[in-house]
Backbone of each chain as nested JSON, in Angstrom:
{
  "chains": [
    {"id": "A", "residues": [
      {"number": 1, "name": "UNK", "atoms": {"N": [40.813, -69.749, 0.433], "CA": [41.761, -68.838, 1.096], "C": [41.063, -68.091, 2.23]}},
      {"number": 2, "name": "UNK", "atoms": {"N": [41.414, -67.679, 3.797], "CA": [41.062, -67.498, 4.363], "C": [42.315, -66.063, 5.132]}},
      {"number": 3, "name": "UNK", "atoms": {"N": [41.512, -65.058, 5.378], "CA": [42.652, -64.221, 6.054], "C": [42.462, -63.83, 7.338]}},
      {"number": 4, "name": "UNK", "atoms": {"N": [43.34, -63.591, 7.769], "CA": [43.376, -63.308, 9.363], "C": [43.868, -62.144, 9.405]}},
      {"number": 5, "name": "UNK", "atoms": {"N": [43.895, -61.416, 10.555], "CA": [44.58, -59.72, 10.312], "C": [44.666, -59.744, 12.114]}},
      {"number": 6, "name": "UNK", "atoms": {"N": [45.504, -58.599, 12.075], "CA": [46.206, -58.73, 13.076], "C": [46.574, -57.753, 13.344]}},
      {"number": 7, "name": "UNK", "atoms": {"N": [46.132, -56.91, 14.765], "CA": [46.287, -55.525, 14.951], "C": [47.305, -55.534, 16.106]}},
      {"number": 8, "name": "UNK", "atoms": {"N": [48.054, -54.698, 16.069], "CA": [49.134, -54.197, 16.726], "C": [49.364, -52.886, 17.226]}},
      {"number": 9, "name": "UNK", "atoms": {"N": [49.097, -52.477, 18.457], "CA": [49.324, -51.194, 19.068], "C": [49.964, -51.251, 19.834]}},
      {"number": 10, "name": "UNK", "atoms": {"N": [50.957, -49.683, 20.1], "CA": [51.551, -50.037, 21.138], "C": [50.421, -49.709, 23.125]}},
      {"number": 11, "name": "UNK", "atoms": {"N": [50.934, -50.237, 23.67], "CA": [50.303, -50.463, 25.353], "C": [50.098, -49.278, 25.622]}},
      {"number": 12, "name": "UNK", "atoms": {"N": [48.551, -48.635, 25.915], "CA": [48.386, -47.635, 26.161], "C": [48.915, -46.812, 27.415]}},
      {"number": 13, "name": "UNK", "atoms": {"N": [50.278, -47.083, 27.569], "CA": [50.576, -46.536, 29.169], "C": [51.92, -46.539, 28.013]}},
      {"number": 14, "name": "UNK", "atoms": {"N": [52.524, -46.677, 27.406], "CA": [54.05, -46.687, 26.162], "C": [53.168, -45.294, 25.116]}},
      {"number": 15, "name": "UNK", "atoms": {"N": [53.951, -44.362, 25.46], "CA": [53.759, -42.865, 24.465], "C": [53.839, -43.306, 22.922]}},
      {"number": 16, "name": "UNK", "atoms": {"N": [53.193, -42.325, 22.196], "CA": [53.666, -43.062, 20.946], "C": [53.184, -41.181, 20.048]}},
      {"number": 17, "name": "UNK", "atoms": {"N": [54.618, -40.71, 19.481], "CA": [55.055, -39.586, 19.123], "C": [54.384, -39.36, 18.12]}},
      {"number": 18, "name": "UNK", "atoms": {"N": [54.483, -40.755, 17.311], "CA": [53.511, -40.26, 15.712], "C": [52.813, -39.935, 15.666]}},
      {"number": 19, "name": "UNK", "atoms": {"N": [51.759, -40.687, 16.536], "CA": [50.239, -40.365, 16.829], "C": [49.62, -38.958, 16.992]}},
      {"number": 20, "name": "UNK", "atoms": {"N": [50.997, -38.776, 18.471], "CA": [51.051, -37.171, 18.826], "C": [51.156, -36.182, 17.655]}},
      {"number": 21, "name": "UNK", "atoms": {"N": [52.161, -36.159, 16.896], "CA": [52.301, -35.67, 15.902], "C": [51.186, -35.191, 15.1]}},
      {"number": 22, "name": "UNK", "atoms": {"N": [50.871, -36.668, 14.502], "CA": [49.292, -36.158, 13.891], "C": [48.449, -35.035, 14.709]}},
      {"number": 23, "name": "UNK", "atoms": {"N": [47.802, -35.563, 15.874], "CA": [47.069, -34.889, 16.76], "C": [47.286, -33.378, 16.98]}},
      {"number": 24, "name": "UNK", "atoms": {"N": [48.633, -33.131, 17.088], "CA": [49.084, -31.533, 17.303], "C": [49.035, -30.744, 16.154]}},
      {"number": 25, "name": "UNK", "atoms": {"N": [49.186, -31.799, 15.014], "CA": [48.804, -30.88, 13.476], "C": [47.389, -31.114, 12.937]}},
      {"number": 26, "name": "UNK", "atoms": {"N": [46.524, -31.139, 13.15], "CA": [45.137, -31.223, 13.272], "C": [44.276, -29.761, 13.524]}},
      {"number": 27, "name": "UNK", "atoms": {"N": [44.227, -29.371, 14.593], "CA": [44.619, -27.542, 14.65], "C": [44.861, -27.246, 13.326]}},
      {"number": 28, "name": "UNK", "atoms": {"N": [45.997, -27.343, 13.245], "CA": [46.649, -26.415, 11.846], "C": [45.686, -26.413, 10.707]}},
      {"number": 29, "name": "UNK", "atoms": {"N": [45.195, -27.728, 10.487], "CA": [44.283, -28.429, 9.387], "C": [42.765, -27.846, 9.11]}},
      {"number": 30, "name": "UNK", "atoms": {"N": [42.507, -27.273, 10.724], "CA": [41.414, -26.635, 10.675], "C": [40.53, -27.606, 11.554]}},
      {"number": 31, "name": "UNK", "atoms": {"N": [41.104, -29.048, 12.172], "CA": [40.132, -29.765, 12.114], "C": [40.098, -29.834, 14.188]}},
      {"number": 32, "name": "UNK", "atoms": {"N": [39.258, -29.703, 14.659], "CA": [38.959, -30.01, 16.105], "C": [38.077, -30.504, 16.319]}},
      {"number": 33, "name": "UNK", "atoms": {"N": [37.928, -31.014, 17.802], "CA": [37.457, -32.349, 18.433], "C": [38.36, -33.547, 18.102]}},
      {"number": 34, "name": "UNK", "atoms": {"N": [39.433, -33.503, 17.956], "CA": [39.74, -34.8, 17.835], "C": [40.696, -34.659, 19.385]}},
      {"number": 35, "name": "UNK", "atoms": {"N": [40.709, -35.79, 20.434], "CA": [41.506, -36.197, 21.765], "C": [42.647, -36.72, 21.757]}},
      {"number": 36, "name": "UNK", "atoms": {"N": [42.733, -37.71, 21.229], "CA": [44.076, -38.475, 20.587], "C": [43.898, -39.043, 19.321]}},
      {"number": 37, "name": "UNK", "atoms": {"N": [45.324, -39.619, 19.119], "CA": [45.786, -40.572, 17.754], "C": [46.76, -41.37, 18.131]}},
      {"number": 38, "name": "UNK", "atoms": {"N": [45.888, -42.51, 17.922], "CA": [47.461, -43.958, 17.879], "C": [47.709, -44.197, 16.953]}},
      {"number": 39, "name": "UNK", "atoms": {"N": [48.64, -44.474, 16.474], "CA": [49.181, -45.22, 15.596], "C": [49.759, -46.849, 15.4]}},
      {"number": 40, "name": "UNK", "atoms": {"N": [49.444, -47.62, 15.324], "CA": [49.964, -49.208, 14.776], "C": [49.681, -49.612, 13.962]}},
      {"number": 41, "name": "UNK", "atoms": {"N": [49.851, -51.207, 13.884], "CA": [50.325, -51.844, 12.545], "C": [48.628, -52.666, 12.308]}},
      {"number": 42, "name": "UNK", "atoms": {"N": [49.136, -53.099, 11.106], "CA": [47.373, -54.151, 10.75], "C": [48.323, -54.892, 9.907]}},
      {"number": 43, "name": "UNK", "atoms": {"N": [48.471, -56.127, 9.897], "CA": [49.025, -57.218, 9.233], "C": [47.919, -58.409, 8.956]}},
      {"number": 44, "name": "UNK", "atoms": {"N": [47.567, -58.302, 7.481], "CA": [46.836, -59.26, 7.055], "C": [47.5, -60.51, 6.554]}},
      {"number": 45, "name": "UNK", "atoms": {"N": [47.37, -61.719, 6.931], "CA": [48.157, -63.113, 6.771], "C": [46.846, -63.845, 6.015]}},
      {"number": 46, "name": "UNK", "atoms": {"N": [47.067, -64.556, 4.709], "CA": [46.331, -65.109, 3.958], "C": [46.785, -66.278, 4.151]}},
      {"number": 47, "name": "UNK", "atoms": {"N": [46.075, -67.221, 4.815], "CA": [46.389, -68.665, 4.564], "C": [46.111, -69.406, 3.649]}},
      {"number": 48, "name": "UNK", "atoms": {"N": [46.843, -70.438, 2.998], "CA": [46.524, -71.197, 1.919], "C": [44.806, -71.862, 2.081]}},
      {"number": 49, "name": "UNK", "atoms": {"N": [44.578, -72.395, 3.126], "CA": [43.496, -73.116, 3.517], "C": [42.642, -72.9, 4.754]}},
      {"number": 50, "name": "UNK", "atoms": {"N": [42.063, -72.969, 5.421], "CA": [41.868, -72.755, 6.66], "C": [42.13, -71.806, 7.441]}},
      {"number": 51, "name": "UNK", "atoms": {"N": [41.085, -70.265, 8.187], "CA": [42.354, -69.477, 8.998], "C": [42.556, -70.321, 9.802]}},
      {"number": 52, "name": "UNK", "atoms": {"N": [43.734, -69.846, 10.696], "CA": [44.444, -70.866, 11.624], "C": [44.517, -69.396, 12.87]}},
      {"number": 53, "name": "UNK", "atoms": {"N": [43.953, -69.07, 13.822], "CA": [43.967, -68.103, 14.373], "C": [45.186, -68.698, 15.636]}},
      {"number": 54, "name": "UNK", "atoms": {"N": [45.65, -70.075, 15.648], "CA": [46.583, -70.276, 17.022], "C": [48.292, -70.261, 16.131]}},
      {"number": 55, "name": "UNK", "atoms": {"N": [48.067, -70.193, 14.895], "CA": [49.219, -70.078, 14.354], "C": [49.194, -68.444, 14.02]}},
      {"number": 56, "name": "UNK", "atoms": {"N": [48.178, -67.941, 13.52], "CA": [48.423, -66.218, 13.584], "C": [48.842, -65.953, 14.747]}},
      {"number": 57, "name": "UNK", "atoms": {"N": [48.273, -66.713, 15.453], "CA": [48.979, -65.356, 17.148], "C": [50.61, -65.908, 17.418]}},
      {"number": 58, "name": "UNK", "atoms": {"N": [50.766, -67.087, 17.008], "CA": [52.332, -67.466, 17.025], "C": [53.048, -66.756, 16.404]}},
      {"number": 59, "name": "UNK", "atoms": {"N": [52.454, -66.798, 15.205], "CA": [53.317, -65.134, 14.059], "C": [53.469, -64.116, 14.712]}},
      {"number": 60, "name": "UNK", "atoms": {"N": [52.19, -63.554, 15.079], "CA": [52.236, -62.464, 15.916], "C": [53.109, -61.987, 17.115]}},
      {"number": 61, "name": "UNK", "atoms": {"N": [52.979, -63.086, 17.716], "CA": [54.142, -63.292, 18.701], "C": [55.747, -63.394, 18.778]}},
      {"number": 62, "name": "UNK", "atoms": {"N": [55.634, -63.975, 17.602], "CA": [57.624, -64.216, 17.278], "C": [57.696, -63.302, 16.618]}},
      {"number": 63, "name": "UNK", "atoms": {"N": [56.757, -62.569, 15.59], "CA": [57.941, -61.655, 14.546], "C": [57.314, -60.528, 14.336]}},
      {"number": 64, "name": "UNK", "atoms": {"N": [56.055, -60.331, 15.046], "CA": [55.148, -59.152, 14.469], "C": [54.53, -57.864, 15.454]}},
      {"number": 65, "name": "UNK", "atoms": {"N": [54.622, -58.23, 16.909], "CA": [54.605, -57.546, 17.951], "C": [55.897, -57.423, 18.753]}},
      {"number": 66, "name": "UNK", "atoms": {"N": [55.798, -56.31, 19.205], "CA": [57.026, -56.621, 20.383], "C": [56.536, -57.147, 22.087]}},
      {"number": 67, "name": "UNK", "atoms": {"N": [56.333, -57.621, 22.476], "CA": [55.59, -58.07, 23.829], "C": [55.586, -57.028, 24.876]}},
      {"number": 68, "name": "UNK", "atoms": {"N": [56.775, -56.45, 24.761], "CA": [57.474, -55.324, 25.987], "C": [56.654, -54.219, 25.99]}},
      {"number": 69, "name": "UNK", "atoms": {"N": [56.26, -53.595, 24.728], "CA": [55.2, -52.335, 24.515], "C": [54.574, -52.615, 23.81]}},
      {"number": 70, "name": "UNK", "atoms": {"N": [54.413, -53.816, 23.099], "CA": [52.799, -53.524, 22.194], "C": [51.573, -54.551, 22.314]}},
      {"number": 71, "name": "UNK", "atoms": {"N": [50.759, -54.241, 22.441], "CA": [49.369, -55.674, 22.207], "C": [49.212, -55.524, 21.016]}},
      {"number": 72, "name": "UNK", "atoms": {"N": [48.269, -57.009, 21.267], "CA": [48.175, -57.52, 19.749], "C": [47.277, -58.205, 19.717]}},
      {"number": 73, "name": "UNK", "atoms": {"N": [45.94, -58.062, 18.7], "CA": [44.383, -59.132, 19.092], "C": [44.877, -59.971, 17.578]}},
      {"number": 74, "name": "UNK", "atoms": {"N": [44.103, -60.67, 17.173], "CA": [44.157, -61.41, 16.409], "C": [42.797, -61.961, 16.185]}},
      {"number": 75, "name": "UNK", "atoms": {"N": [42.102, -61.874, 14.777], "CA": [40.617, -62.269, 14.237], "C": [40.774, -62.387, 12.906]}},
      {"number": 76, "name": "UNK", "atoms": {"N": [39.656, -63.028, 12.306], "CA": [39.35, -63.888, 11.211], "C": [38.974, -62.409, 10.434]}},
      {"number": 77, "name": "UNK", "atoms": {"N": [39.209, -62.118, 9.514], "CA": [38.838, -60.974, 8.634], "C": [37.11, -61.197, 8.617]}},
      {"number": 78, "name": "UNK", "atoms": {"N": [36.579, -60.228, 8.497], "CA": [34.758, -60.685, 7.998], "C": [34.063, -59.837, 6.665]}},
      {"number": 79, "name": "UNK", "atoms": {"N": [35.645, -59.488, 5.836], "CA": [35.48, -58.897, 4.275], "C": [35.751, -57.779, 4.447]}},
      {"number": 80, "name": "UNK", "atoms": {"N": [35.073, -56.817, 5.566], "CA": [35.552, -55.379, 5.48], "C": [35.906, -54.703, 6.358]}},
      {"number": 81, "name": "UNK", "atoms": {"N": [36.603, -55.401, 7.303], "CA": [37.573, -54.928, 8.288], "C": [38.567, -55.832, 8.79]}}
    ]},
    {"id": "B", "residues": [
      {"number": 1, "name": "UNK", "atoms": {"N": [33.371, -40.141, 24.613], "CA": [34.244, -40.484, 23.193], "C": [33.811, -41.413, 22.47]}},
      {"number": 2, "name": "UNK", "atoms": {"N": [34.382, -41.081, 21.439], "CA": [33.882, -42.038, 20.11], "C": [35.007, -42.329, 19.188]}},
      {"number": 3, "name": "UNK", "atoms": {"N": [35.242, -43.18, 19.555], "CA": [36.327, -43.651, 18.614], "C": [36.579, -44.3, 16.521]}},
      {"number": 4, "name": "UNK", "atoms": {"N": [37.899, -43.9, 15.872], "CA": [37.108, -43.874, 14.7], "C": [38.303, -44.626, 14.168]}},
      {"number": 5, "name": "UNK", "atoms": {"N": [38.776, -45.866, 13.584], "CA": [39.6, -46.922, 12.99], "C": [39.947, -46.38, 11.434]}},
      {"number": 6, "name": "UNK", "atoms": {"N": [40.75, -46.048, 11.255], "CA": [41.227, -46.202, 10.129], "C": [42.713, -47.237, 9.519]}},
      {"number": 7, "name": "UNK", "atoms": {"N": [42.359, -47.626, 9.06], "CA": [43.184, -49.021, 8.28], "C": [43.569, -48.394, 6.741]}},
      {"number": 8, "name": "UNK", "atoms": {"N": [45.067, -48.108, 6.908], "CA": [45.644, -47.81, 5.562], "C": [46.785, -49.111, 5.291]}},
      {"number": 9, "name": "UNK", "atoms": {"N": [46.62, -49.912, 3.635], "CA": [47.28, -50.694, 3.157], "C": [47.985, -50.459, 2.125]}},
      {"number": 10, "name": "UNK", "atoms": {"N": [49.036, -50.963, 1.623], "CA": [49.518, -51.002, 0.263], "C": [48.435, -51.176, -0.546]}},
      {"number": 11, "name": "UNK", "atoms": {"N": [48.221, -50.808, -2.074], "CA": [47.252, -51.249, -2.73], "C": [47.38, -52.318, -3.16]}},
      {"number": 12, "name": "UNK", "atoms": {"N": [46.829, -53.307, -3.929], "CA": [47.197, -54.228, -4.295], "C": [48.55, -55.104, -5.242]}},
      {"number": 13, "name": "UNK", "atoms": {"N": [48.044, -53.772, -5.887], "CA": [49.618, -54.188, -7.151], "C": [50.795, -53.325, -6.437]}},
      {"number": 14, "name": "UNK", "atoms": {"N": [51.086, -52.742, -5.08], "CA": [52.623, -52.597, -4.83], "C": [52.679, -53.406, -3.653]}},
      {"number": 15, "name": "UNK", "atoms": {"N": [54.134, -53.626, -4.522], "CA": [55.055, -54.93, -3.413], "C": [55.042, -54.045, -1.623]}},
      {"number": 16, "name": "UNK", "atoms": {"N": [55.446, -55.016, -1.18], "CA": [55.253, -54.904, 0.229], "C": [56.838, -55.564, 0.843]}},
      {"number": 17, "name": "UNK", "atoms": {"N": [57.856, -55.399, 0.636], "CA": [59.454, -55.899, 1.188], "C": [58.844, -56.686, 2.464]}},
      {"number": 18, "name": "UNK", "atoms": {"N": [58.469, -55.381, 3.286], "CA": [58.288, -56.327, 4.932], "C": [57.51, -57.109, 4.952]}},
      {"number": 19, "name": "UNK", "atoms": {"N": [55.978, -57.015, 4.503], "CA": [54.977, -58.229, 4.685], "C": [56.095, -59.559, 3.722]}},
      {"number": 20, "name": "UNK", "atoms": {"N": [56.663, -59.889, 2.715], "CA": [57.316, -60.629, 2.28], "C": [58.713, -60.805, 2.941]}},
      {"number": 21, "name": "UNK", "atoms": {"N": [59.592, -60.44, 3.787], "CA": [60.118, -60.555, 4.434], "C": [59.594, -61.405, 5.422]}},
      {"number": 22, "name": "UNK", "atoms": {"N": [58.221, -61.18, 6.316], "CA": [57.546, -62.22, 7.376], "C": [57.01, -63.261, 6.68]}},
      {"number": 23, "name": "UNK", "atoms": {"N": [56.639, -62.949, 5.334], "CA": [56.04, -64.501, 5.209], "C": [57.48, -65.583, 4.566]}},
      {"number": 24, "name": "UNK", "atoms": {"N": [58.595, -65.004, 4.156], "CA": [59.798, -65.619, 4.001], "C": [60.28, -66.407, 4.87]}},
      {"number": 25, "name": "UNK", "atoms": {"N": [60.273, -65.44, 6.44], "CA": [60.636, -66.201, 7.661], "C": [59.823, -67.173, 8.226]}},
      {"number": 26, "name": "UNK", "atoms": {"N": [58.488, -67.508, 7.528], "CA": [57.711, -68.655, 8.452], "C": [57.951, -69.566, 8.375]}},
      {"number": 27, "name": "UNK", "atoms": {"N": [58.347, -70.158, 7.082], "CA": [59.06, -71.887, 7.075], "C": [60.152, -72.131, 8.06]}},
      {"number": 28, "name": "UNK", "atoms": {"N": [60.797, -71.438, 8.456], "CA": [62.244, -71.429, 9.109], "C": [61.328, -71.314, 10.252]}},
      {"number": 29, "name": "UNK", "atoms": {"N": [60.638, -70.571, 10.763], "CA": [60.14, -70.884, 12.174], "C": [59.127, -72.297, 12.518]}},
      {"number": 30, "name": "UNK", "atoms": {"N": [58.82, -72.729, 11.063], "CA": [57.843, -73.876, 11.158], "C": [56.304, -73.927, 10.856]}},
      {"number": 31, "name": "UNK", "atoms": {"N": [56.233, -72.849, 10.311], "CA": [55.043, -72.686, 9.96], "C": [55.133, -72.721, 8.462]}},
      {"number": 32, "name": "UNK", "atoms": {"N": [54.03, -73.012, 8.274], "CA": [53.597, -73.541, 6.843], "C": [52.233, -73.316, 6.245]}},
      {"number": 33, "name": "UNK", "atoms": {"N": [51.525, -73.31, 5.461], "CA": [50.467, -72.655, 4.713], "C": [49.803, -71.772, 5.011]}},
      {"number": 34, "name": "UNK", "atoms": {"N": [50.763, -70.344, 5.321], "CA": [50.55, -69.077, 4.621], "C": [50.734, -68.465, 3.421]}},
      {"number": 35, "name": "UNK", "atoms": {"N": [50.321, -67.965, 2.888], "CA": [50.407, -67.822, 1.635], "C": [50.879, -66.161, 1.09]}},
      {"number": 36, "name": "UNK", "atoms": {"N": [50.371, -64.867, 1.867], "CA": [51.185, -64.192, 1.784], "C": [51.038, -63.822, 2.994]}},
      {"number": 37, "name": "UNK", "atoms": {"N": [51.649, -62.373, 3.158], "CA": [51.381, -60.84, 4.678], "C": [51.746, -60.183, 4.333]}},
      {"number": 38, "name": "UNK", "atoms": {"N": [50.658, -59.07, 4.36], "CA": [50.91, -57.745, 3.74], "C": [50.825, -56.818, 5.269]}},
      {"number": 39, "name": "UNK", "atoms": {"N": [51.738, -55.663, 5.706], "CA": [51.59, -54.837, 6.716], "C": [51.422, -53.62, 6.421]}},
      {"number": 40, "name": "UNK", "atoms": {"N": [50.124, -52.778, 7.069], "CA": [50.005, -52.002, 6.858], "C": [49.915, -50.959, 7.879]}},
      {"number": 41, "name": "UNK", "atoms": {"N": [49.138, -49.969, 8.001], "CA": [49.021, -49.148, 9.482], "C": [47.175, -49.1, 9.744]}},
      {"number": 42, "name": "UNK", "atoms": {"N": [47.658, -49.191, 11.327], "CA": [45.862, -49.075, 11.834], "C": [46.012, -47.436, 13.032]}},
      {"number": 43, "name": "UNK", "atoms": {"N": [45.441, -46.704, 12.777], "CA": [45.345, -45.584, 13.375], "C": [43.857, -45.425, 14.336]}},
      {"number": 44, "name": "UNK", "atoms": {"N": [43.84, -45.447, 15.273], "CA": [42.629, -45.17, 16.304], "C": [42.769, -43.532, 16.552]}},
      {"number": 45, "name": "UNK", "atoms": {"N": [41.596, -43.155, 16.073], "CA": [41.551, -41.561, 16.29], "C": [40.157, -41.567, 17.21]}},
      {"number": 46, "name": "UNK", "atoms": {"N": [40.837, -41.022, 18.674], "CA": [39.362, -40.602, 19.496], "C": [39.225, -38.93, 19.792]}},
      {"number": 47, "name": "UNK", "atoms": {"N": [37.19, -39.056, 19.011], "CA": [36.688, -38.043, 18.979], "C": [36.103, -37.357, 20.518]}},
      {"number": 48, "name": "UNK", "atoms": {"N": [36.275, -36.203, 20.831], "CA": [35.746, -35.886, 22.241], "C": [34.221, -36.089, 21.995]}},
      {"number": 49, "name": "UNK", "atoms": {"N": [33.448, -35.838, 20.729], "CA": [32.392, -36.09, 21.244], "C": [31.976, -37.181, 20.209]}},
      {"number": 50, "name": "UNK", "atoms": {"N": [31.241, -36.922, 19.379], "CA": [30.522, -38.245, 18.363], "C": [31.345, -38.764, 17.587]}},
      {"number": 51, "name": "UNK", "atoms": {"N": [31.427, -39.727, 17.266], "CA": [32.182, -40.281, 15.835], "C": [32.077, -38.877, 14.836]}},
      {"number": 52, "name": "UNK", "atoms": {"N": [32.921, -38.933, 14.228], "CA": [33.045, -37.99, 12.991], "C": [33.603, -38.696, 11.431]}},
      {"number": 53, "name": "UNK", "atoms": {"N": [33.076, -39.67, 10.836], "CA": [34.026, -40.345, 9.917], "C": [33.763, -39.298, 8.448]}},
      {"number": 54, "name": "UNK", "atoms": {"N": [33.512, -38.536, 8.465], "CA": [33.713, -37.213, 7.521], "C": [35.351, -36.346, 7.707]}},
      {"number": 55, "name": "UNK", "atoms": {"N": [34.981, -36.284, 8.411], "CA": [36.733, -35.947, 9.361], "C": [37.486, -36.763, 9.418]}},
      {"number": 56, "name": "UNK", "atoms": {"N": [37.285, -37.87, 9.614], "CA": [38.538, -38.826, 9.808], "C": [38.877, -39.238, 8.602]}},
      {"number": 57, "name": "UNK", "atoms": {"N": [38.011, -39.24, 7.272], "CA": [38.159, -39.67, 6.17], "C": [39.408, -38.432, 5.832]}},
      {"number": 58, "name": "UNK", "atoms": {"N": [39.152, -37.188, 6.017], "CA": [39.9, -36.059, 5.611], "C": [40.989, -35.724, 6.518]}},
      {"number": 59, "name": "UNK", "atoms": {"N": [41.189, -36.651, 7.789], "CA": [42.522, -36.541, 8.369], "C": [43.504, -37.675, 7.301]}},
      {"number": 60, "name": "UNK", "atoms": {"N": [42.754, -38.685, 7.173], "CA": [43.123, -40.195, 6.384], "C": [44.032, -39.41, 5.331]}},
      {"number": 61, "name": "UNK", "atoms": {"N": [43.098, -38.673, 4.425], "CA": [43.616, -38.197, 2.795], "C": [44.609, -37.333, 3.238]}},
      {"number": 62, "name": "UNK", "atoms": {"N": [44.422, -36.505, 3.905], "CA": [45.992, -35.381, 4.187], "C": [46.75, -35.569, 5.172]}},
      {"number": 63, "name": "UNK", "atoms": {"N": [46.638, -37.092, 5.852], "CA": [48.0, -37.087, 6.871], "C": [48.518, -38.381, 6.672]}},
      {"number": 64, "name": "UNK", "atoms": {"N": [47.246, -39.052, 6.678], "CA": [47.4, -40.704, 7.363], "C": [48.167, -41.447, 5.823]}},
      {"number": 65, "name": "UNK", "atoms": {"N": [47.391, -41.151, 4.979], "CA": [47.385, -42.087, 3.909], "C": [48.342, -41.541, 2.949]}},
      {"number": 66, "name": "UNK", "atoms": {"N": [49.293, -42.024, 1.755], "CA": [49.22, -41.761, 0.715], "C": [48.44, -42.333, 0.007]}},
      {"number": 67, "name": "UNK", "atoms": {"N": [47.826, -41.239, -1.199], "CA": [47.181, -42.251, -1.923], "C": [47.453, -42.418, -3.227]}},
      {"number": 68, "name": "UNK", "atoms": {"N": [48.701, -42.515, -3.739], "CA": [49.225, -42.66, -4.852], "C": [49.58, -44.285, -4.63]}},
      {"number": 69, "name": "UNK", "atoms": {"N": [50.115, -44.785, -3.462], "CA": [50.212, -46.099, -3.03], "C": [49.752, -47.029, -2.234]}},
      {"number": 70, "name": "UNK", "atoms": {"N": [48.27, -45.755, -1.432], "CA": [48.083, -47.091, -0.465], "C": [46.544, -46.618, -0.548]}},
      {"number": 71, "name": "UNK", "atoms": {"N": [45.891, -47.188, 0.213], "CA": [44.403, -47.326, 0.176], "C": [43.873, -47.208, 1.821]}},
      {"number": 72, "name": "UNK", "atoms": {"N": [42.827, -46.341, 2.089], "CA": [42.298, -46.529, 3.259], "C": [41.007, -46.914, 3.513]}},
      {"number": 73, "name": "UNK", "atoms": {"N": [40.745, -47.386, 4.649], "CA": [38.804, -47.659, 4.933], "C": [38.983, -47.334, 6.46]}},
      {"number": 74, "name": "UNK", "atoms": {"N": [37.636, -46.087, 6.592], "CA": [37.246, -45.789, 7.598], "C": [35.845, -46.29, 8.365]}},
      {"number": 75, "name": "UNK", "atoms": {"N": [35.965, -46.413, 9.88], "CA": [34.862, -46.925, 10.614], "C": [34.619, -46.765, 11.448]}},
      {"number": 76, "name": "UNK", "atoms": {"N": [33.604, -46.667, 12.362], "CA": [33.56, -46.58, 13.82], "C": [33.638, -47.564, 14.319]}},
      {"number": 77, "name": "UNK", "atoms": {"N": [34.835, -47.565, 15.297], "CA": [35.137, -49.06, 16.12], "C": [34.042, -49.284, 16.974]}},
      {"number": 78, "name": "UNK", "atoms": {"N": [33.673, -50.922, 16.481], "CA": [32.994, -51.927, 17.435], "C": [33.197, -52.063, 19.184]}},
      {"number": 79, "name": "UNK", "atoms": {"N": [34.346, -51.442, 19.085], "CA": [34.778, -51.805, 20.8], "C": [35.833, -52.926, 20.716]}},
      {"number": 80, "name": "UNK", "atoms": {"N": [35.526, -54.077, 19.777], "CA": [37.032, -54.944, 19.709], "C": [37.454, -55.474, 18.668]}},
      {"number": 81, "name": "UNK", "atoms": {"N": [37.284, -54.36, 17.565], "CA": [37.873, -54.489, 16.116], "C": [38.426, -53.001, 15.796]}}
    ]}
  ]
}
């Protein structure tokens, strides 16, 4: 079994509120130095056999990013990230 | 800046609707030996000055994460992970 993972953010020029969110309640928390916070997705795909990194990015592409605002890399897991 | 990755997942034993929802839809798109997809969230937190993963671990536990259901791992990003 082999996994692939697959990160998804949205395009750093596309705002992204959650992130903000976090970031503005951080202060409150006590906690500073922090500049920003993004927020996206991590989708790990376990293949039966083989990773297949040209079929992850096809996934990625049809059902798991949106193209319009988000990138998306795609790599072979290496156990702990 | 120093940037700091945190990756929060379902834990293992809770279901995941959406990651099983995408791996439902892959036969119908033509793909074939995946075996599951689990989705989770990837958060990029940049520090103004050094990495801080003491802090980011403790933004993780009181914002990012639940941890009654999900699990996190913190790191300092490589630059393209």
């Amino acid at each position: 079994m082999a996994r692939v993972v697959v990160d998804v953010m949205l395009k750093p020029e596309i705002l992204d509120p959650q992130g903000q969110a976090v970031a503005n309640a951080l202060p409150r928390l006590g906690v500073s130095g922090v500049e920003s916070v993004r927020i996206g997705k991590r989708i790990e795909i376990d293949f039966a056999g083989d990773a297949d990194l040209d079929r992850a990015r096809e996934i990625a592409d049809k059902l798991l990013a949106n193209p319009v605002i988000e990138d998306f890399t795609v790599r072979v897991s290496d156990g702990d990230a």
